[in-house]
Backbone of each chain as ProteinMPNN parsed JSONL, in Angstrom:
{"seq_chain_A": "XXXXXXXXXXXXXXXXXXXXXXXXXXXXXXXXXXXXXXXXXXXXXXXXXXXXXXXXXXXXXXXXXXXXXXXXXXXXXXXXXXXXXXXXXXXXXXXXXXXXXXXXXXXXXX", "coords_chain_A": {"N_chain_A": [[-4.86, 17.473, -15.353], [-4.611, 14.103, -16.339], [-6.601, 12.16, -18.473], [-6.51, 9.249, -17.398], [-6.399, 10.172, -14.969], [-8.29, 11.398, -14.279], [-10.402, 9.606, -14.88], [-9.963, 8.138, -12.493], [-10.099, 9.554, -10.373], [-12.608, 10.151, -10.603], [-14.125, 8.001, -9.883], [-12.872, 6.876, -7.457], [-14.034, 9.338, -6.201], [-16.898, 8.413, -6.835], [-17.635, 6.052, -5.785], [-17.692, 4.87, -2.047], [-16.109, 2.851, -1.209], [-13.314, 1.393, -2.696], [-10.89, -0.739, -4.713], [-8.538, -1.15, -5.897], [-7.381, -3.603, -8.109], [-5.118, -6.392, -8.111], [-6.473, -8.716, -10.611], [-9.576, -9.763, -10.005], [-12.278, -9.691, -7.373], [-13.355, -12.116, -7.606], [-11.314, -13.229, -8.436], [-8.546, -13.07, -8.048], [-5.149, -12.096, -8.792], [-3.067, -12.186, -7.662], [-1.152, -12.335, -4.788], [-0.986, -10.471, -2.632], [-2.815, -8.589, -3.349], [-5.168, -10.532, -3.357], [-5.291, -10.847, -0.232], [-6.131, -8.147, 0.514], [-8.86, -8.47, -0.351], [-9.061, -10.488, 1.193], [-9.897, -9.611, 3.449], [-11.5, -7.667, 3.732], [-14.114, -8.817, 2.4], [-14.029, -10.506, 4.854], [-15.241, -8.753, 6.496], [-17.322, -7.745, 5.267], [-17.44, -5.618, 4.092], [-19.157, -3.651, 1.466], [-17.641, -3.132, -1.652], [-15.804, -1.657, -4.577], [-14.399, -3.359, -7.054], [-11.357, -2.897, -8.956], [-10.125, -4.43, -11.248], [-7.016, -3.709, -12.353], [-5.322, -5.004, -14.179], [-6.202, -4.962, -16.714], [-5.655, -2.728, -18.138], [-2.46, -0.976, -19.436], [-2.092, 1.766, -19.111], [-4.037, 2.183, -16.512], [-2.869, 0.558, -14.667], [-0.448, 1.884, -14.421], [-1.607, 4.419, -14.1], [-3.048, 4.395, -11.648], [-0.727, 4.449, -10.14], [0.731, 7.049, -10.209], [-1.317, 8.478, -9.67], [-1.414, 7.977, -6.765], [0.797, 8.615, -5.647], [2.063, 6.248, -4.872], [3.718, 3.121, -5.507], [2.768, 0.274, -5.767], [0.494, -2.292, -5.837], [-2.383, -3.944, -4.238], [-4.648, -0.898, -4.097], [-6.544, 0.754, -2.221], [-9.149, 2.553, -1.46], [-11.063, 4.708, 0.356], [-13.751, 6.673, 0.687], [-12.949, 8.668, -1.607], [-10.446, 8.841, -0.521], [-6.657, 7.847, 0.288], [-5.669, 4.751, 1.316], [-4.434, 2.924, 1.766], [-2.094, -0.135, 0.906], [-1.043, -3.253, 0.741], [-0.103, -3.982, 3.449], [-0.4, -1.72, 5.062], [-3.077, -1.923, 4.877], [-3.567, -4.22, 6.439], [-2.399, -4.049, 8.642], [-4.135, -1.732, 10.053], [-6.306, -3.367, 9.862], [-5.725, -5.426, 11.724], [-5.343, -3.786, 14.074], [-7.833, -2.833, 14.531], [-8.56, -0.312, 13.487], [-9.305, -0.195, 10.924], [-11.912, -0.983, 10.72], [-12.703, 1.352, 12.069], [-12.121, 3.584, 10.518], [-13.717, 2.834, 8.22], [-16.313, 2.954, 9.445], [-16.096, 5.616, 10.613], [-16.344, 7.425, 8.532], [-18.867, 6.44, 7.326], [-19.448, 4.487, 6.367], [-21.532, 1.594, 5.567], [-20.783, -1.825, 7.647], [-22.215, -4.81, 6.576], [-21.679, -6.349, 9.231], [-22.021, -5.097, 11.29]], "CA_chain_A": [[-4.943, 16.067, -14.921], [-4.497, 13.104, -17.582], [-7.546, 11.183, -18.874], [-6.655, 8.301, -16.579], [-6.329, 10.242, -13.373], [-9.825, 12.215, -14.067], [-11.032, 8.725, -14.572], [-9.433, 7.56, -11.269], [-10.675, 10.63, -9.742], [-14.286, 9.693, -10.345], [-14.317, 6.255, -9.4], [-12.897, 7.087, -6.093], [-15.154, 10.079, -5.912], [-18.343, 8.343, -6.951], [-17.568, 5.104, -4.757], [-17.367, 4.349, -0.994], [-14.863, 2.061, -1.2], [-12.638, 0.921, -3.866], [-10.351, -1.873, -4.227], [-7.932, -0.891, -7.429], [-6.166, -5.075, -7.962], [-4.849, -7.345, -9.796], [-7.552, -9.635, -10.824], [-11.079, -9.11, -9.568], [-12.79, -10.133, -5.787], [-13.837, -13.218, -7.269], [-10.421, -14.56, -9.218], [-7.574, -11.774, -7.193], [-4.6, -12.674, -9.391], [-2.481, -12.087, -6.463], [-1.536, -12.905, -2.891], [-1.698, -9.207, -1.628], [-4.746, -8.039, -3.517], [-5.824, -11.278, -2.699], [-5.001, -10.511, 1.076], [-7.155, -7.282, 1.043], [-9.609, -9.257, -0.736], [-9.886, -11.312, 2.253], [-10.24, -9.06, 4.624], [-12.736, -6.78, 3.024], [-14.982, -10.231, 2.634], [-14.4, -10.729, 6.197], [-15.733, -7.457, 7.36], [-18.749, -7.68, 4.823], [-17.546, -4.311, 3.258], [-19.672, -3.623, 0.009], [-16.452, -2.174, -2.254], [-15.806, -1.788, -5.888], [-13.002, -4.068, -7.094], [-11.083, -2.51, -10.155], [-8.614, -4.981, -12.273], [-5.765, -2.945, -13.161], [-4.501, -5.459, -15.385], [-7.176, -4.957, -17.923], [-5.371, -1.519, -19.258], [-1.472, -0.285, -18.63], [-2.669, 2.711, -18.589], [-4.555, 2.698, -15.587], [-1.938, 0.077, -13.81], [0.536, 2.964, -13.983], [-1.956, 5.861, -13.774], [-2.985, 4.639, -9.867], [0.061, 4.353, -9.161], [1.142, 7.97, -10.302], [-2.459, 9.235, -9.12], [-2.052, 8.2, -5.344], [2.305, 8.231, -5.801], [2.167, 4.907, -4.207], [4.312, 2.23, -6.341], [2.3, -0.783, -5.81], [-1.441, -2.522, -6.003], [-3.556, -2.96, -4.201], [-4.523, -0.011, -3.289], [-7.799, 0.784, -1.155], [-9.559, 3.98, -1.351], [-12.165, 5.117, 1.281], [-14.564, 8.236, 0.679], [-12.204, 9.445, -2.42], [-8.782, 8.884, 0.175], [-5.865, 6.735, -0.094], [-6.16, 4.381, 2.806], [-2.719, 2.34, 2.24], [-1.739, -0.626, 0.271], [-1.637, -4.7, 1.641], [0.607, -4.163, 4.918], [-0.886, -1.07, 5.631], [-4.413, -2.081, 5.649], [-3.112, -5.476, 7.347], [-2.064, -3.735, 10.082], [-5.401, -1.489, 9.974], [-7.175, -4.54, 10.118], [-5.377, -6.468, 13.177], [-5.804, -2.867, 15.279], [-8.871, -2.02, 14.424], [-8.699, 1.078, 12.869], [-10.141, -0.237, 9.625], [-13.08, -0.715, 10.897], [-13.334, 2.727, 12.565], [-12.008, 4.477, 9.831], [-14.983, 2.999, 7.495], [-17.497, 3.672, 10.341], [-16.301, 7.068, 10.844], [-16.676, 7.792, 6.941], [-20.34, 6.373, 7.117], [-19.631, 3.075, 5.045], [-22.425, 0.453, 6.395], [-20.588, -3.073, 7.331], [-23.308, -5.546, 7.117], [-22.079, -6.796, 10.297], [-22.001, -4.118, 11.917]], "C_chain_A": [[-5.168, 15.211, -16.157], [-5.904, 12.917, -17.532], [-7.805, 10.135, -17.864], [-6.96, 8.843, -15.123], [-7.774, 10.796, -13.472], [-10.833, 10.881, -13.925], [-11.436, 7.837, -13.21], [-9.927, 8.364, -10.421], [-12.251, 9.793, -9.143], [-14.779, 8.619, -10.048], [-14.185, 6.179, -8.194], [-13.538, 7.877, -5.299], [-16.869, 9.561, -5.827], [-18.518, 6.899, -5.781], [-17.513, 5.408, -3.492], [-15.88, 3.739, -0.918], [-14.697, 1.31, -2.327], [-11.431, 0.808, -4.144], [-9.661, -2.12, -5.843], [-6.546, -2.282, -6.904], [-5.848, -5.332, -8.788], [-5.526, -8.735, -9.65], [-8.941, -9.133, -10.19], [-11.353, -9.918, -8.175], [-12.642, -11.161, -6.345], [-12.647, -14.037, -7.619], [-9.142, -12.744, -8.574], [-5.992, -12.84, -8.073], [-3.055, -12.516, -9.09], [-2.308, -11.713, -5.177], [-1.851, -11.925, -2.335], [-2.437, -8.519, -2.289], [-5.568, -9.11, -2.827], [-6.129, -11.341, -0.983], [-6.133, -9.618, 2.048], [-8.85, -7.88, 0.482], [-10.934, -10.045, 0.312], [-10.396, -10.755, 3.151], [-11.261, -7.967, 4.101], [-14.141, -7.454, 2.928], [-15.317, -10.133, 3.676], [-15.438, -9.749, 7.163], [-16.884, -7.248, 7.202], [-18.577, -6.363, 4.026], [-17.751, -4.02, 2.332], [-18.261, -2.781, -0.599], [-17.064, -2.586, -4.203], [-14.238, -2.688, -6.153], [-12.646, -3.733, -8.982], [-10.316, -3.218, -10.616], [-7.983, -3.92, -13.297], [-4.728, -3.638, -14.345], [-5.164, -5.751, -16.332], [-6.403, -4.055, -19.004], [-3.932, -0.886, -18.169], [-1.104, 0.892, -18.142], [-3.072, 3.353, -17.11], [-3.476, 1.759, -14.241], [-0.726, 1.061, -13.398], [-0.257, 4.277, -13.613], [-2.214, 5.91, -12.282], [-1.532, 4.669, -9.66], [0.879, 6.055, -9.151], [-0.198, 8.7, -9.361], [-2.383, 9.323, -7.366], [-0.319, 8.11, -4.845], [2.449, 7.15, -4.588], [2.68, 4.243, -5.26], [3.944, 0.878, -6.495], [0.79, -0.832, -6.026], [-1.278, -3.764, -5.265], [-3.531, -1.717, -4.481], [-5.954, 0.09, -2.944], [-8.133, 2.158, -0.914], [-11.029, 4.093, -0.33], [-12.831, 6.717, 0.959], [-13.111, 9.017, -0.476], [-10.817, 9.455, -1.762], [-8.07, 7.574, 0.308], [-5.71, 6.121, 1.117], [-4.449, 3.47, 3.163], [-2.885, 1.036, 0.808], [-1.811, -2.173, 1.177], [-1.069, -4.568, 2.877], [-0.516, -3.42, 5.482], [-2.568, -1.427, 6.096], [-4.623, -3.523, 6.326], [-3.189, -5.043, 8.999], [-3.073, -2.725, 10.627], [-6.525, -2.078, 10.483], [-7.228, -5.273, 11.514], [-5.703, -5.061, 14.067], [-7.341, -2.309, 15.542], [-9.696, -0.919, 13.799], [-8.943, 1.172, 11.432], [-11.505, -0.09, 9.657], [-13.953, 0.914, 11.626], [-12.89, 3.107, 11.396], [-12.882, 4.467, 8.961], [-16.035, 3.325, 8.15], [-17.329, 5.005, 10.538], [-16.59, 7.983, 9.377], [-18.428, 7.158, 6.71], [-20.543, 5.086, 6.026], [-19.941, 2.084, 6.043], [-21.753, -0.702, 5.861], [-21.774, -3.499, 7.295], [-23.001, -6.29, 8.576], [-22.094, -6.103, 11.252], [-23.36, -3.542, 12.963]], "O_chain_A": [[-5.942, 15.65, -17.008], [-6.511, 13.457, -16.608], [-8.938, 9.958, -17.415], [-7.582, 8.214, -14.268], [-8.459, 10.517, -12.488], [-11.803, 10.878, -13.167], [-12.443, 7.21, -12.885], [-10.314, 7.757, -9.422], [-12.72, 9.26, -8.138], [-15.992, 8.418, -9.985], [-15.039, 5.58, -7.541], [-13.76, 7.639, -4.112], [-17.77, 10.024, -5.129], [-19.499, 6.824, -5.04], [-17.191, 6.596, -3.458], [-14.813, 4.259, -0.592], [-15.587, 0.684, -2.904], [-10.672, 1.768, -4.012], [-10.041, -2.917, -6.701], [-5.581, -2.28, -6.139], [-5.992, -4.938, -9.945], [-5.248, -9.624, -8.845], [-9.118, -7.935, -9.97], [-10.562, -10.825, -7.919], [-11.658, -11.714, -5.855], [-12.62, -15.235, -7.336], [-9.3, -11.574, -8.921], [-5.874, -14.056, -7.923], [-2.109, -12.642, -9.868], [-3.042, -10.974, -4.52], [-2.798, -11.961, -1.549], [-2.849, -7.55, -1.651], [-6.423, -8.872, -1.974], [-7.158, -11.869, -0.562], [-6.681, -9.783, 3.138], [-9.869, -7.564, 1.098], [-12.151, -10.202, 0.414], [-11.346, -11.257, 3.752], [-11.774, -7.648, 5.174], [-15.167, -6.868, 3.272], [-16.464, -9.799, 3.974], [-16.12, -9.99, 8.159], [-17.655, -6.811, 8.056], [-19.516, -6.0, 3.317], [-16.714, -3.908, 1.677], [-17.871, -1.806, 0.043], [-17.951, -3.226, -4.767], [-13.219, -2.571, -5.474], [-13.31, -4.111, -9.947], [-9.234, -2.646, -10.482], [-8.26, -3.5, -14.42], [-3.838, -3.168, -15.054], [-4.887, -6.779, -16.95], [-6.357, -4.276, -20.214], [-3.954, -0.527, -16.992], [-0.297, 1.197, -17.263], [-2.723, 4.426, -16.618], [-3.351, 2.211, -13.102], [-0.159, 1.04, -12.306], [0.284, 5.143, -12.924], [-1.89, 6.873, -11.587], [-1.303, 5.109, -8.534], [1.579, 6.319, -8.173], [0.073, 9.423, -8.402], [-2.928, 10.194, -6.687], [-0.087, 7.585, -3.756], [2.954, 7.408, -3.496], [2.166, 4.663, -6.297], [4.622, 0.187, -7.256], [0.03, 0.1, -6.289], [-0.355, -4.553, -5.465], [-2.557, -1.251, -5.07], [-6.633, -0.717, -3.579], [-7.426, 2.869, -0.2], [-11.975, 3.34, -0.565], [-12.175, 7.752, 1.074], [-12.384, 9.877, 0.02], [-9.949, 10.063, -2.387], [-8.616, 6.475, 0.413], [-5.6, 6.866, 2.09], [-3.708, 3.394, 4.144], [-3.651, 1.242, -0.133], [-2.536, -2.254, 2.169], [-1.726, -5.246, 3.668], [-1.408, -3.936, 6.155], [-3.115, -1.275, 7.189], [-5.733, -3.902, 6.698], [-3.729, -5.469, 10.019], [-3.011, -2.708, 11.856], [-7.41, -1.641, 11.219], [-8.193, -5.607, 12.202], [-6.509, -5.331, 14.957], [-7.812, -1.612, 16.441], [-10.899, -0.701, 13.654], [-8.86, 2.208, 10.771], [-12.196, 0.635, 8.941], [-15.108, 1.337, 11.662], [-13.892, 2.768, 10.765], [-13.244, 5.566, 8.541], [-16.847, 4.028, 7.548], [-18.351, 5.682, 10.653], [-17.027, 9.133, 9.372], [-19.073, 7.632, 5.774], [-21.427, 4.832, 5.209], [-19.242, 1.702, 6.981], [-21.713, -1.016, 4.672], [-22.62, -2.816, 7.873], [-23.964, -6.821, 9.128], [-22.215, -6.704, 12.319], [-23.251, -2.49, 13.593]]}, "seq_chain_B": "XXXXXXXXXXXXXXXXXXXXXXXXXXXXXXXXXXXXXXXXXXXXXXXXXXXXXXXXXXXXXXXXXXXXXXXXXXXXXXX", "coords_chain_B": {"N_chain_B": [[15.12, -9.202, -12.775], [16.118, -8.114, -9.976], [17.308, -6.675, -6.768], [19.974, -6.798, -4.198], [20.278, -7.601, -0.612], [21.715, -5.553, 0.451], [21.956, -3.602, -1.265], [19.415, -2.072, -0.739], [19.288, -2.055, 1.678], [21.288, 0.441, 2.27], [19.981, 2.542, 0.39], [17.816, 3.009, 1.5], [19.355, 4.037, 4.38], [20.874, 5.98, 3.229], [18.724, 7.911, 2.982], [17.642, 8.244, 5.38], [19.917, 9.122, 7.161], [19.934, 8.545, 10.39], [18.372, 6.537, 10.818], [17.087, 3.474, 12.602], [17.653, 0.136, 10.775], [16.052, -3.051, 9.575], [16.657, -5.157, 7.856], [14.611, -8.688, 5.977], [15.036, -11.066, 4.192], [12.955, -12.355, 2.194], [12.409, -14.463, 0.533], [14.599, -14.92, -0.647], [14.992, -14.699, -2.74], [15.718, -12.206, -3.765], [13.639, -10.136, -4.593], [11.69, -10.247, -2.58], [11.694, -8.643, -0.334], [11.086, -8.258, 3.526], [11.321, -5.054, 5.5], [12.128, -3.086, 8.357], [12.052, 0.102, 9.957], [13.095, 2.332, 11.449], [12.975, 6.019, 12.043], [13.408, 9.529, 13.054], [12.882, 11.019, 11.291], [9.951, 10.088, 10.677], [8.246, 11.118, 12.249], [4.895, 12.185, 13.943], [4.02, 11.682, 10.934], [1.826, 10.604, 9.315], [0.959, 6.913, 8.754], [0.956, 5.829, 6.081], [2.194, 8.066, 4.679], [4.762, 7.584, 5.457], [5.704, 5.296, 4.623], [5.425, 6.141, 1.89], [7.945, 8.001, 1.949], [9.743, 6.271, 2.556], [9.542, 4.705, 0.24], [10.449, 6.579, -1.407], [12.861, 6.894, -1.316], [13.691, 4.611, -2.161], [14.165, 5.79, -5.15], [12.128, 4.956, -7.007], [12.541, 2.113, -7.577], [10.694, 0.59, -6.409], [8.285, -1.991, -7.138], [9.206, -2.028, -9.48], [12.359, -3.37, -9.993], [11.757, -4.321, -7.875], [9.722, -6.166, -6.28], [8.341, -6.603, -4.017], [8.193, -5.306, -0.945], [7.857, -5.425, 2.216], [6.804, -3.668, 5.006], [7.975, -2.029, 8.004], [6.982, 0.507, 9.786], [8.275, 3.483, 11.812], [8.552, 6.332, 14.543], [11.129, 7.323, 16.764], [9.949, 7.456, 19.254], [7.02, 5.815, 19.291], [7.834, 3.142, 19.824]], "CA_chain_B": [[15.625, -8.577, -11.675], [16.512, -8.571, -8.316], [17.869, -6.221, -5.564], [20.28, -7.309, -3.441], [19.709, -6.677, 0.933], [23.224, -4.814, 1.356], [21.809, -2.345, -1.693], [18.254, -2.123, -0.508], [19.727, -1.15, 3.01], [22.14, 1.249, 1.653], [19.134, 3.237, 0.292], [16.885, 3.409, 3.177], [20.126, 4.333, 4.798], [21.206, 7.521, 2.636], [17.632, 8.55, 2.846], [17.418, 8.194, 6.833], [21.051, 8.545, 8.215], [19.116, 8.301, 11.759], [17.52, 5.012, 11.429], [17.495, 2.012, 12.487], [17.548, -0.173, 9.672], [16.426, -4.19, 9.902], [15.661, -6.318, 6.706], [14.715, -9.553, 5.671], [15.084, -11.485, 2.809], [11.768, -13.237, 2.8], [12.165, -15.843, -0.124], [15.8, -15.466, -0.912], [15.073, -14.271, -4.479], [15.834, -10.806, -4.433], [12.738, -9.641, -5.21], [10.893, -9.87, -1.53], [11.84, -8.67, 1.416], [10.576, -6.749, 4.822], [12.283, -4.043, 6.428], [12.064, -2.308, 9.186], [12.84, 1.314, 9.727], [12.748, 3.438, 12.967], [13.865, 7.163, 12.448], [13.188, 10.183, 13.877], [11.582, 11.712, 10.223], [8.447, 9.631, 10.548], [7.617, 11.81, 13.356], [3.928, 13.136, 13.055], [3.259, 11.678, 10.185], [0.628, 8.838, 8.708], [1.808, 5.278, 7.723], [1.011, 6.099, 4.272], [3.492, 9.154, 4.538], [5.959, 7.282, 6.055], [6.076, 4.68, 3.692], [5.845, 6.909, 0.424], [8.958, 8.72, 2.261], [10.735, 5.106, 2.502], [9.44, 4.622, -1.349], [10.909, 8.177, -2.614], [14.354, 6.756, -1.192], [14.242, 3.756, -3.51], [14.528, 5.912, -6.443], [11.715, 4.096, -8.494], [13.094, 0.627, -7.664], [10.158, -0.235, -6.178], [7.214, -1.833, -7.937], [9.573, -2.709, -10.662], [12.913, -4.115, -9.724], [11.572, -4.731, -6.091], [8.763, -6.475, -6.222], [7.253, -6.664, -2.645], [8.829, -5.108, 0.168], [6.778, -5.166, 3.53], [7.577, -2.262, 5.238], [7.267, -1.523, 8.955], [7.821, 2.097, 9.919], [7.511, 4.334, 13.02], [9.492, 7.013, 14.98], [11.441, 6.62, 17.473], [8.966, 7.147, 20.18], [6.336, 4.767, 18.951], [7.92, 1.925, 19.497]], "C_chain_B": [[15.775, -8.733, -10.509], [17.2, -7.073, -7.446], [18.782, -7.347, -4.557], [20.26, -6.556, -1.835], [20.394, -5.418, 0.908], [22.193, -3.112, 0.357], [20.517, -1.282, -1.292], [18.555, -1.065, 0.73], [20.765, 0.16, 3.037], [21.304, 2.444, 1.176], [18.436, 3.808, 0.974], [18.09, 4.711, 4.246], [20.743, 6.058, 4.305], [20.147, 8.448, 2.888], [17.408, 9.044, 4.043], [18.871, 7.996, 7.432], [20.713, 8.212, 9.771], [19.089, 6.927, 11.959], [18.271, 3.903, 11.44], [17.054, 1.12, 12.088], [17.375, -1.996, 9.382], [16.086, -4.776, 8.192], [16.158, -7.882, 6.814], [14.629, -10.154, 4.356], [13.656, -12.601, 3.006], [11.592, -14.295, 1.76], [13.483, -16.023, -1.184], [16.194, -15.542, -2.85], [15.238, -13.031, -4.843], [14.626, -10.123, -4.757], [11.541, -9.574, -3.826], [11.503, -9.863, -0.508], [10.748, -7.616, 2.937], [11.625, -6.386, 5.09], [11.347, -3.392, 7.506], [12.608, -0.999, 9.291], [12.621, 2.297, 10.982], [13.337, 4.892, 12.392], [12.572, 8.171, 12.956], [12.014, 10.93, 12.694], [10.655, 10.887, 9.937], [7.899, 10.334, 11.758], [6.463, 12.897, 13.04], [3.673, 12.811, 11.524], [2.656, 10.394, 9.626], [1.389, 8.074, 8.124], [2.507, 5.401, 6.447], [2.589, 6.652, 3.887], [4.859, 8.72, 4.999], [6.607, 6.301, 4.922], [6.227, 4.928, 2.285], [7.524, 7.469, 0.745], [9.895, 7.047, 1.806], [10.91, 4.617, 0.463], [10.274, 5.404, -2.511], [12.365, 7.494, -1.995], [14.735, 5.518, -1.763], [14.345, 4.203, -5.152], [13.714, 5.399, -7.257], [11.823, 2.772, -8.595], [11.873, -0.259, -6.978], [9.135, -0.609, -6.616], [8.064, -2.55, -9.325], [10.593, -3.52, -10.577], [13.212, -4.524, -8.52], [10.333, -5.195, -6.672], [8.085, -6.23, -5.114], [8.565, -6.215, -1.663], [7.778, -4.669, 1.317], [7.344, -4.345, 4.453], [6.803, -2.398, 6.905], [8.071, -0.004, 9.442], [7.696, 2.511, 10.995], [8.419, 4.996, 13.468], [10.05, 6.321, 16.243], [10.73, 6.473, 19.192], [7.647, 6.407, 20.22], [6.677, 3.978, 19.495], [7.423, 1.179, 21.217]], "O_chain_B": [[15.429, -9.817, -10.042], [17.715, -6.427, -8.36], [18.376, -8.465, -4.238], [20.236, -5.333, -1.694], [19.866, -4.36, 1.251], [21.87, -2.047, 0.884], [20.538, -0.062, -1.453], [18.275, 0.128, 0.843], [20.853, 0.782, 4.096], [21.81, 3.52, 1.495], [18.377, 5.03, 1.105], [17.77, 5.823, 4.666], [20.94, 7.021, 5.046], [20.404, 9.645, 3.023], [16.993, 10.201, 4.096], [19.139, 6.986, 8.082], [21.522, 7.439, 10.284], [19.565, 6.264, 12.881], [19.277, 3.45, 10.895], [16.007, 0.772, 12.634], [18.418, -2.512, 8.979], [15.004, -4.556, 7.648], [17.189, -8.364, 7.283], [14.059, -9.536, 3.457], [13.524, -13.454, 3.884], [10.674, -15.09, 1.964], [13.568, -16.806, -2.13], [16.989, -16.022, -3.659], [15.003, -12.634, -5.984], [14.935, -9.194, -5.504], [10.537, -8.887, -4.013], [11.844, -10.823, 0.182], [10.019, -6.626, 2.987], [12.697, -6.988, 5.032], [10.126, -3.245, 7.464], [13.69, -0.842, 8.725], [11.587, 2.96, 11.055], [14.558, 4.768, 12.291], [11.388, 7.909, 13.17], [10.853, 11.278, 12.913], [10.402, 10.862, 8.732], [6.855, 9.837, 12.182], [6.574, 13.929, 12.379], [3.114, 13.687, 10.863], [3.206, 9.293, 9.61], [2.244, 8.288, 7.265], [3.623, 5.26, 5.947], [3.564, 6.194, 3.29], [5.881, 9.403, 4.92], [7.724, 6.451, 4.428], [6.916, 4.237, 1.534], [8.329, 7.361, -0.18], [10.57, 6.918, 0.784], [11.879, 4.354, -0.249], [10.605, 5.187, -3.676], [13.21, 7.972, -2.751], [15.928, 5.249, -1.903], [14.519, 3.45, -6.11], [14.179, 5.211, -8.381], [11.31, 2.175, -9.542], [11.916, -1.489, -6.933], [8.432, 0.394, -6.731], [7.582, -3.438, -10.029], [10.291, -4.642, -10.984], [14.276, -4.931, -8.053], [9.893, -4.548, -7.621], [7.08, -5.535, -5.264], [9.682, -6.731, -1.692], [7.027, -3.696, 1.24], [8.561, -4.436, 4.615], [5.633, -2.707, 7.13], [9.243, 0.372, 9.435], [6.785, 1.9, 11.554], [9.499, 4.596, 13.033], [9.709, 5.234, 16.71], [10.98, 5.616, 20.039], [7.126, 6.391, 21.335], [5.695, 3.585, 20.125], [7.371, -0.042, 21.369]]}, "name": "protein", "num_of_chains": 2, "seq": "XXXXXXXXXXXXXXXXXXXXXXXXXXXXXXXXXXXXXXXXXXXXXXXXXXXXXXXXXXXXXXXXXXXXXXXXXXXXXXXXXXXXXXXXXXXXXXXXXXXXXXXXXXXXXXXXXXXXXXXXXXXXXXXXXXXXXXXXXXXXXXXXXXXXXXXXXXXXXXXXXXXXXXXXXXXXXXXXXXXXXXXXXXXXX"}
């Protein structure tokens, strides 16, 4: 495993949830990071938010690490949860919120 | 760069002779659209997997000379 992915490893290993964008929660330096952004806010879900456009490195290593071709991406308990549709459509059914409750990640509104 | 629909759908299409295949051009720049995709090989398996499958039949094109494509997937008993 590269450098980057062992790094990527442990970030998604040592986190809950984590929220690999472009730009950070507070400045999202686009519309669909910004998207999951919002809805992660909305929910109250403590996450980690990684800017991938710090190092090209790691902008190409998620995307080889979870062979997904885009960013976001949204990791739960070390697993790849989807990308902006997917956890869109996650979101409107529901099944975001069970899938972090059934992994043991406390919303605050919960 | 850009993609154009016809080639976009042409891909999906080789990948899934089955499906049924809708897109949109969502800002008329080549560079965003949705699709839709019904076939029978998303059967049994997760979003994710469905949409990496739709991904591995752009060859690489997406992410770089696709920018955004919104993807809806499902078999054909889903719907």
């Amino acid at each position: 495993m590269s450098e980057v992915n062992e790094w990527i490893d442990g970030v998604v290993k040592d986190n809950d949830v984590v929220l690999f964008m472009k730009g950070t929660p507070e400045q999202p330096q686009c519309g669909f990071s910004g998207r999951v952004v919002q809805i992660l806010d909305y929910m109250q879900v403590p996450y980690q938010g990684i800017n991938v456009l710090e190092s090209d490195m790691l902008r190409n290593g998620i995307k080889e690490y979870s062979d997904w071709p885009t960013i976001p991406q949204l990791y739960v308990k070390g697993e790849f949860v989807g990308g902006c549709d997917i956890i869109t459509e996650l979101f409107q059914s529901g099944e975001l919120k069970q899938n972090l409750l059934d992994n043991g990640v406390v919303l605050e509104t919960a | 760069m850009a993609m154009d629909a016809h080639t976009l759908e042409e891909m999906i299409r080789d990948a899934f002779p089955d499906a049924v295949v809708e897109i949109r051009d969502l800002a008329g720049d080549g560079d965003h659209y949705a699709a839709s995709v019904v076939s029978a090989q998303f059967t049994g398996k997760s979003r994710v997997q469905q949409h990496q499958m739709v991904y591995k039949a752009l060859k690489g094109k997406m992410g770089g000379e696709l920018h955004a494509l919104a993807l809806q997937t499902s078999a054909p008993e889903d719907q």
